[in-house]
N, C-alpha and C positions, 0 to 999 in steps of 0.2 A: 544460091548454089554456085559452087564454081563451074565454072565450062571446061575446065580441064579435069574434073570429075572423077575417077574409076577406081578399081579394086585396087592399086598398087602405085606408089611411088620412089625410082632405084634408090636403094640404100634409106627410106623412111618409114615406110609401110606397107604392106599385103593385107586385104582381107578380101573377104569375099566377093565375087563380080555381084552378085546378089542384092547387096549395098546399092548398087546403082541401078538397079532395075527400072526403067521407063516407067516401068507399069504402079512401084513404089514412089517415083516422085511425082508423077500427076498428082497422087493425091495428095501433096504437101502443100502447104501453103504458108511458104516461110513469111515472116515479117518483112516487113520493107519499108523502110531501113531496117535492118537487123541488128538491136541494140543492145547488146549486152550488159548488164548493169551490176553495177560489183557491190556486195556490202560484208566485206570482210573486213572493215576496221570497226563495225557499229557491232558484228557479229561477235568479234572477240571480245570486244568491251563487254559484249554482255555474258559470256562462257563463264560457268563458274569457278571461281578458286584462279583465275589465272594472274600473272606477275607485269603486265605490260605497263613499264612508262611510261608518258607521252613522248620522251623519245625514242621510246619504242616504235609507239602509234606513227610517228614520223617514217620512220627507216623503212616500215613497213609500206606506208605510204607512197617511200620513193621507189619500193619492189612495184607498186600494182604501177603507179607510171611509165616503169622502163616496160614493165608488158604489156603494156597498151591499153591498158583500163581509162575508159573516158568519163565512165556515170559513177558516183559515188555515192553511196546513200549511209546518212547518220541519223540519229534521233536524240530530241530533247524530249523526255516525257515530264510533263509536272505530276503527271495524277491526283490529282487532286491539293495539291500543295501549293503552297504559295513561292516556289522555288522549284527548278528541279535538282537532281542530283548533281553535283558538282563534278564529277567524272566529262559529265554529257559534254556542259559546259566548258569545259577545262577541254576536251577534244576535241570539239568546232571549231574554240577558238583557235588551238594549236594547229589544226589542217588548214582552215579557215582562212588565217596570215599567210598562208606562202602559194603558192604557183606553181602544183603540180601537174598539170596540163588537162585535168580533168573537171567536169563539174562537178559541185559539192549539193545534191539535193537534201532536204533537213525534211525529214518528218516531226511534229508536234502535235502533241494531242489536246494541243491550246489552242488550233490552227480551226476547228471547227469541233462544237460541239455535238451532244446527240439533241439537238433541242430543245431539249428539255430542262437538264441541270446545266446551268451556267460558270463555266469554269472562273477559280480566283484572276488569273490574267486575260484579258482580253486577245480579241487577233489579231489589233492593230499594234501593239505593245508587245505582242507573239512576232508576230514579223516585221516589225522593227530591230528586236533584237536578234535576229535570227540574221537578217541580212545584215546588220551590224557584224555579226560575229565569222561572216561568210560564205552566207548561203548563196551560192547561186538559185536555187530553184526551191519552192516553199512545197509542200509535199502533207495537206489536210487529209484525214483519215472521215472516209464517209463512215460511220457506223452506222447500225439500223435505229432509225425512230419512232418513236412510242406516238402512232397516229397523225392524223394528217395535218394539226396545228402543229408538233412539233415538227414535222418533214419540212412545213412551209417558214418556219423558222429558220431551219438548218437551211434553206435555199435562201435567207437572206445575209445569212452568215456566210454563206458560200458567195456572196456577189458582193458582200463588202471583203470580204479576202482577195478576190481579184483584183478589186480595184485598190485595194492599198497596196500589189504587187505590182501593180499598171507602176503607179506612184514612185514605188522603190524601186523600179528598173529590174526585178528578177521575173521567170515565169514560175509556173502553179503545174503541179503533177497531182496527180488525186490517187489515193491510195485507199482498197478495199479491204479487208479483214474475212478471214472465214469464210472464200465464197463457195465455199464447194457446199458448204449448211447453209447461205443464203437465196431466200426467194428472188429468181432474177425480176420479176414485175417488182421488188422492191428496191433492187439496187439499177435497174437500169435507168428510170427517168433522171434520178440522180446524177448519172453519172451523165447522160445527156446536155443537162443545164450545164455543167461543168465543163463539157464540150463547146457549147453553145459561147459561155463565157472565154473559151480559149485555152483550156488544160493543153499541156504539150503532150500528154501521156497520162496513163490511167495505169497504174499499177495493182494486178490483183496480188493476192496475198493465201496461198491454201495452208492457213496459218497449223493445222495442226492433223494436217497431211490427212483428209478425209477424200483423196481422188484419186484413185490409181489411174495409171497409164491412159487406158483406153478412155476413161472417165473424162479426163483429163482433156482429151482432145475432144469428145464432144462438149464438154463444159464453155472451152472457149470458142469454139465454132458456134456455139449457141449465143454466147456472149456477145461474138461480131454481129451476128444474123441481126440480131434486138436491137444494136446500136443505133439510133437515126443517121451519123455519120462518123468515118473512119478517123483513130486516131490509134494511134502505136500503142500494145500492150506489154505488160509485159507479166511471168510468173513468178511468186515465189513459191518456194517450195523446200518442204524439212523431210529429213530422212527418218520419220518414224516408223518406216514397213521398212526402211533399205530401199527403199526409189523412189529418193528424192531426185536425183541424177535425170534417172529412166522419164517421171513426170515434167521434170524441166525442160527435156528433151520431148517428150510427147505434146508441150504446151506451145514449142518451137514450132513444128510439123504443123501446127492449126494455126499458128498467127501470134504467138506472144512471144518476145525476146526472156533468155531466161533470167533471172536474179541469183547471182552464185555467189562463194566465198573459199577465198583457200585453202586449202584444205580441209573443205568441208565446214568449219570451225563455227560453232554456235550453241547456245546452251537447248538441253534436252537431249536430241539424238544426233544433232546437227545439222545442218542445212545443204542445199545441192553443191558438190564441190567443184570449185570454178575447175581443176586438171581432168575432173573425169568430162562434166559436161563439155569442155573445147574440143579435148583432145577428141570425145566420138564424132560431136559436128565435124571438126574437119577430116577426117577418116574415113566415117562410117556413111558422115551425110554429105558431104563435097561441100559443107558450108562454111565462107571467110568469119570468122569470126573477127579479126582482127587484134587476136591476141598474140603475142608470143609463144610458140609453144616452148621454144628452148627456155624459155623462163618460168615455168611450172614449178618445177622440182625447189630450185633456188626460192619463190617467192614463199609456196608451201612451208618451207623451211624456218625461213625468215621467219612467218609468223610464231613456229613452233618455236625459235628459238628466243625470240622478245613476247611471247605471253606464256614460257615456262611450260605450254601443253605438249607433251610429242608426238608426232606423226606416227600414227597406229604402225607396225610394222608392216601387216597385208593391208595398208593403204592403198588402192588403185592409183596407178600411174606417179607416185611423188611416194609411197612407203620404201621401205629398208627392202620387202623382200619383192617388191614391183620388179627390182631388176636382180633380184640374187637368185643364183642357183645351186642346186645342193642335190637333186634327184640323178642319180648315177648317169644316164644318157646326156642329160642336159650341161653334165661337170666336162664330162668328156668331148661333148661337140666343143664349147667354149675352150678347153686345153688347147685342141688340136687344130680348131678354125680361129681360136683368137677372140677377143673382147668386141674388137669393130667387126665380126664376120654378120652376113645380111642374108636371107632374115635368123636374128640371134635366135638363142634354143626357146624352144615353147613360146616365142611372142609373135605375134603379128607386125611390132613396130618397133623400130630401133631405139635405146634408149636415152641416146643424143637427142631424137627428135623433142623430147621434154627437159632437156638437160639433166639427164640423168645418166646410168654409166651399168655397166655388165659386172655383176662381181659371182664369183662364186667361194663356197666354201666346203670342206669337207666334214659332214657329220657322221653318224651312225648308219647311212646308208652305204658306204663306200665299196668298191668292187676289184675285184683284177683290172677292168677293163679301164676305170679313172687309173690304177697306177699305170697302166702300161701309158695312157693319154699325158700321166703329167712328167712321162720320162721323154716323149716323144717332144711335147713343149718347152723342155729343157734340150733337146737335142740328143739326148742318149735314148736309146732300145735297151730296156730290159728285158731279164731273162724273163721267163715263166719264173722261176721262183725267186729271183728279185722284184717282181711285182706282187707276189703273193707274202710276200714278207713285210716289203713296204705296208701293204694293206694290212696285215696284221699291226702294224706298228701303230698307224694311225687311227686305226680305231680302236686301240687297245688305249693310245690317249685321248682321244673321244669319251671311250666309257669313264676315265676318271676323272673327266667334270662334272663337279657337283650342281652346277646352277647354269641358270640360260644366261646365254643361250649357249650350247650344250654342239660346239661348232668349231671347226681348228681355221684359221684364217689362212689366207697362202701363205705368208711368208714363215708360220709356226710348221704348215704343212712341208714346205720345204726343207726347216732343219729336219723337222724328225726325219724326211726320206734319207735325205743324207748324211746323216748318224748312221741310220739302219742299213744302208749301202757299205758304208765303210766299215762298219762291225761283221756284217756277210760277208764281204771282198775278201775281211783278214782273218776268220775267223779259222781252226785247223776241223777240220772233219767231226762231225758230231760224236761223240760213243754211243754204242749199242746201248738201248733202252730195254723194258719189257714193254711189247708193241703194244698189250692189253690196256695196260696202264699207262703206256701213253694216249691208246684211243681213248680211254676212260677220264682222260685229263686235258684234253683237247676242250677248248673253246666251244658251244651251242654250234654255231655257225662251221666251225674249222672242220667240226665232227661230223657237219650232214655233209658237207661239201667232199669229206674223204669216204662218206658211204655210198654218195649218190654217182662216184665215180668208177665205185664198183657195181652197181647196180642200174644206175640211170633211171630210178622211179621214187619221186621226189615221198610219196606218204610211205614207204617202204625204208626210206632215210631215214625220215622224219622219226619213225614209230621206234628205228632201231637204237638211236641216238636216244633216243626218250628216255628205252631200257638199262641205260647204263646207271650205273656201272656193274660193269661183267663178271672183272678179277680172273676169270679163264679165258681161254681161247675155249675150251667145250661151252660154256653159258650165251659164248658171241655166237656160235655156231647153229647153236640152238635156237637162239631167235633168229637169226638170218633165215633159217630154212622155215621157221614156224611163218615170217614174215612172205617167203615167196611163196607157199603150200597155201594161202589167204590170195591170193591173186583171184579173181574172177576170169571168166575166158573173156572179157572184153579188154582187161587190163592187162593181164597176162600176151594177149596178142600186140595191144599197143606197143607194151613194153621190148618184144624181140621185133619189132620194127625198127627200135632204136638199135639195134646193133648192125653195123654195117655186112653185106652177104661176102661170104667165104669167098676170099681172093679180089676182095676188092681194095680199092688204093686208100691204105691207112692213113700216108705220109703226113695228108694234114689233122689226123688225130692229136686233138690239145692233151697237155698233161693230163694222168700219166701216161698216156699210152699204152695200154688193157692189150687192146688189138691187134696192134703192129708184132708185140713181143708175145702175141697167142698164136697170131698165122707165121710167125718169121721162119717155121720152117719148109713153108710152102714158097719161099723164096728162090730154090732150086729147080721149083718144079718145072717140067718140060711144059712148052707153050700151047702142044695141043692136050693137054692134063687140065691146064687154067681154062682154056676155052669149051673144054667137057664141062669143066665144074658150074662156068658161066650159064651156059645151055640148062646143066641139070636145076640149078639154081632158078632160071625162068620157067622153069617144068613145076618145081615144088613150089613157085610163089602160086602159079595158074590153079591146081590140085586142089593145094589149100588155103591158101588165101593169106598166108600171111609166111617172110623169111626162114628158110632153112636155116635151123642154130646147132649149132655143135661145138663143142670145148674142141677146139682145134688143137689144142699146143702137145707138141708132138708127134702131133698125128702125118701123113706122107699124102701127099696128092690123088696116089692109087687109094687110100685107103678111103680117104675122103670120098671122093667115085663112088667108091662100095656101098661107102653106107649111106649115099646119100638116094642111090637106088633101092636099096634096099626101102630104105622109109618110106619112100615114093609110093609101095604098094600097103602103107597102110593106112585102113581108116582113118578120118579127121579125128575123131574120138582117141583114137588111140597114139593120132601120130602128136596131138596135143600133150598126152600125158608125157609121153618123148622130151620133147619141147621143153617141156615143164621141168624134166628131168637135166636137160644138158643145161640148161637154163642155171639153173641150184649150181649144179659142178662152175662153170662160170665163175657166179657170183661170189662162190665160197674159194674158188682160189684165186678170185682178186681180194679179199677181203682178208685171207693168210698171208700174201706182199703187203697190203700195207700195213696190217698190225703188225710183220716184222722190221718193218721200219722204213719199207721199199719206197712207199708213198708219204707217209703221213713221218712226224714227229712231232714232239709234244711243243705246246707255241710259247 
C-alpha cells in the first residue's frame, strides 16, 4: 500500500475517505512483492475470430512494456498432438527474439502430465524447446490425478522438470486449473513438493469463474493457511458473472497478485481487465502497482486496433463513452468549466490519469440550459430565445439520424448553432399564425414545455399535449379546465405553491413571464398597499396552509386588500374551491397569449 494513501489526489482523483479506512486495511493482506502478471498477448491469440499479425503481437508487445508490464505469460498447448499449433509457436518465437524488458513465462501442457496418459513429447524435449524459443520461466499445470500411483508419478515428473530447468538456466512457476471445484488436500501437497523443489510462484487459475468475491478471498487465505511454506501467488480470473475485475481484486486483499489482460480481451466472456483492475488498486486501494496508468487507454486500444476486436463502448476506464458526456448537466458543466476542469462531470477521476480525454456530445437529450452553456464557451450570451431555437435546431438534427450512434459531435454542433443564429439575427418578424394550429403543430417536447409554462404541473401538460389536436380554441379550453377540475387537493395545493405570492419580485421570472405582466399593475402601488398585501399574504398562508392566488391582471392594490380579506374569512373547504377557481382564470389566460402567438410559434 502506499503511504501517501487517501481519498483524493489534486487534479487525479476523489473518492471516498472510506477507501482508506484503518479498519478496512488491517484486514488486507496484500502480496509482497505485489506482482502483477500480464497475459494479454496469450489472451488475444486465443479470442475468437480476431486479425492480429505477429507484428501485431509485437506492437502490442512494446505497449504492455512502455506500461510497465514485467511478467508475461504465453502458452504452447500440444493436446495431445504430436505438434502444437503453429500460431503458439510462431508467438514465442516472435516475442521470444527480442528484449522487451519483461519475462516471458510459457505454460505447456507437455511440461507435466496427469500421471497417468503420457503425453507424445516429453518434458525434457518440452523445455528444451521452450527455452530455445524464449522462455524465461517454464510454467507445468498440476492437474488432478487419478490416485496415488499416478500423483506419485506426476511428483517424479515434477522433479525431473526442475531439474532439466536447474540445467537450462530458467526457473519453474506451477500453475493450477479450476481451483475454486478443486479439493485443497488434493492440490496442496502438490504444490508443496513444487515448493520444496524451488517453484518461484504458484499460479492459481479460477478457470471458469466458480468464486465470487467473498469466496474468493477466503479460498486464498485458505490456500496460504495449507501451505507448508510461503511463496507468491497469484489469480486468474474470467468475467463470466461481470467480476472478473472485483475477484482479481478480492484475491489481491488475501495474498495473490492479480493475472490481467487489456482490455479485458480473452475468448468466452473475457478475463480481469488490466485498466479496471490498476486503476482501482491505485485509487480505491492506495496500491503501487507499477503500471502506468496514463498508458491504459493507448495500450487497451492498441490491442483493439491490431486484433480487429473493438473496445465495447461502456468499457470501464479505456471505452468510447468512459469519458464522453451527453446527459444535459454533465454537457453543460464541461461547456462552461472546460475539458481539464477537476473533478470532471460524474467521475471520480480525471481522464488524463488513464490517458484518456473528456469529450462530449449532443443527443436527444439536449436543453436550454446546454445552449445557453455552449454560447457562454464560445464567449457569447444568448438570448432566452436564441437558446431555445438553437436547441430546437439541434435536436430537430439529432431526430434525423437514422443510425448509431444517433449524436451531433461539437464541431457539427457548432455549425448548426451558427446557421441557426444567423437565420434568427436576420430573419423579419414572423406573420400571424392561427395559435391553435400552431399549438397543434408544435414538436411533443415544444408543446409540453408551452403548457407547462402556463400551468407549472407537468401531468396536467403532459395529458393536454397528449389531447391534441384541438382545431379550436373552445376544444383546448375544454380540456384545460377538464385537466385542472381532476386536480386532487394534494396536487392542486402543490401546484399554487408554485406561483409566486401577490407582490412579490418577479424580475427573475424566466420566459415567458406569466407573473411580472399579471401583477404589472400593482407596479404603482403605494408602499404601505404592498406591505398590507405582504402581511395579509402571511395571514392567508398561516389560515390555510397554502399561497393566496388570484388572476391579478388588472386588478389595483386596494382592490387586491379587499378581496383578500375577504377570503380570509372563509372556510378551508370553501376558500379551496376559490383557489381552484382563480387558479382555471390563470391558466386559461396564459394559455389564450400563447395560442395567440405571445409565447409559442410553430418550430
Amino acid at each position: 500500500m502506499r503511504d501517501d494513501h487517501g481519498d483524493r489526489r489534486d487534479g487525479a482523483f476523489r473518492v471516498s475517505p472510506f477507501n482508506a479506512s484503518p479498519d478496512l486495511h488491517d484486514a488486507y493482506d496484500w502480496p509482497d512483492p505485489f506482482t502483477l502478471i500480464d497475459s494479454t498477448l496469450r489472451k488475444t491469440l486465443f479470442t475468437a475470430g480476431t486479425l492480429t499479425s505477429i507484428d501485431g503481437f509485437l506492437r502490442i508487445a512494446e505497449q504492455l512494456a512502455l506500461a510497465g508490464v514485467r511478467h508475461e505469460c504465453l502458452n504452447v498447448d500440444w493436446t495431445g498432438a504430436t505438434a502444437p499449433p503453429e500460431r503458439q509457436l510462431e508467438l514465442l518465437r516472435a516475442v521470444g527474439s527480442r528484449d522487451f524488458g519483461f519475462t516471458l513465462n510459457v505454460f505447456a501442457d507437455t511440461l507435466l502430465s496427469d500421471g497417468t496418459h503420457v503425453p507424445p513429447v516429453g518434458v525434457r524435449e518440452t523445455a528444451e524447446l521452450l527455452v530455445d524459443l524464449g522462455a524465461d520461466t517454464l510454467a507445468p499445470g498440476i492437474v488432478a490425478a487419478d490416485g496415488a500411483d499416478a500423483r506419485a508419478r506426476q511428483l517424479d515428473e515434477l522433479e525431473e522438470l526442475f531439474d532439466a530447468a536447474r540445467e537450462l538456466g530458467v526457473g519453474v512457476t506451477v500453475t493450477l486449473a479450476q481451483v475454486g471445484l478443486r479439493d485443497l488436500d488434493e492440490m496442496v501437497p502438490a504444490v508443496d513438493r513444487a515448493v520444496e523443489l524451488g517453484a518461484l510462484r504458484i499460479d492459481l487459475m479460477d478457470s471458469v469463474s466458480s468464486l465470487g468475491p467473498e469466496a474468493m478471498k477466503a479460498f486464498v487465505r485458505a490456500f496460504r493457511d495449507r501451505m507448508a511454506a510461503p511463496v507468491p501467488l497469484t489469480m486468474h480470473t474470467h468475467d463470466d458473472f461481470g467480476l472478473a475485475a472485483a475477484c482479481a481484486i478480492a484475491a489481491a486483499t488475501a495474498g495473490a497478485s492479480p493475472d490481467v489482460a487489456a482490455g479485458g480481451v480473452s475468448y468466452r466472456c473475457g478475463f480481469a481487465a488490466m485498466e479496471e483492475v490498476v486503476l482501482a488498486l491505485e485509487t480505491l486501494y492506495g496500491v503501487r502497482t507499477g503500471i502506468d496508468l496514463t498508458a491504459l487507454t493507448r495500450l487497451a486500444h492498441t490491442v483493439a486496433r491490431e486484433s480487429g476486436l473493438p473496445v465495447p463502448p461502456l468499457k470501464p476506464v479505456v471505452g468510447r463513452y468512459a469519458h464522453l458526456r451527453h446527459m444535459p448537466r454533465d454537457v453543460a458543466a464541461a461547456l462552461r468549466d472546460g475539458p481539464d476542469a477537476f473533478p470532471p462531470p460524474s467521475s471520480c477521476y480525471a481522464p488524463e490519469m488513464v490517458g484518456g480525454r473528456l469529450e462530449w456530445v449532443w443527443d436527444g437529450l439536449g436543453t436550454d440550459d446546454m445552449a445557453l452553456a455552449l454560447g457562454e464557451s464560445r464567449g457569447e450570451r444568448f438570448t432566452a430565445q436564441e437558446a431555445v431555437a438553437v436547441r430546437r435546431a439541434l435536436d430537430a438534427a439529432v431526430a434525423g439520424i437514422g443510425e448509431y450512434p444517433r449524436w451531433l459531435e461539437p464541431g457539427r454542433v457548432a455549425e448548426i448553432a451558427d446557421r441557426t443564429l444567423a437565420e434568427l439575427r436576420a430573419a423579419p418578424p414572423a406573420p400571424a399564425v392561427d395559435g391553435v394550429a400552431a399549438f397543434d403543430g408544435l414538436a411533443v417536447r415544444e408543446a409540453i414545455e408551452a403548457a407547462y409554462a402556463c400551468c407549472r404541473w407537468a401531468p396536467w401538460a403532459d395529458r393536454l399535449v397528449a389531447g391534441r389536436p384541438y382545431r379550436t380554441f373552445d376544444a383546448l379550453d375544454a380540456a384545460a379546465r377538464a385537466g385542472l377540475a381532476a386536480l386532487g387537493e394534494d396536487s392542486l395545493v402543490a401546484l399554487i405553491g408554485k406561483h409566486p405570492p401577490i407582490g412579490a419580485d418577479t424580475r427573475t421570472e424566466g420566459p415567458p413571464g406569466f407573473s411580472a405582466a399579471e401583477q404589472s399593475s400593482l407596479a404603482a402601488a403605494p408602499p404601505a398597499s404592498m406591505r398590507e398585501i405582504e402581511r395579509l399574504n402571511a395571514a392567508y398562508q398561516a389560515r390555510f396552509g397554502f399561497t393566496y392566488l388570484v388572476a391579478a391582471e388588472g386588478r389595483g392594490a386596494a382592490d387586491l386588500v379587499a378581496d383578500v380579506r375577504r377570503r380570509l374569512r372563509n372556510p378551508r373547504s370553501r376558500e379551496l374551491a376559490v383557489a381552484r377557481a382563480e387558479l382555471t382564470a390563470i391558466v386559461l389566460g396564459r394559455l389564450r397569449r400563447t395560442v395567440a402567438g405571445e409565447a409559442v410559434s410553430p418550430s
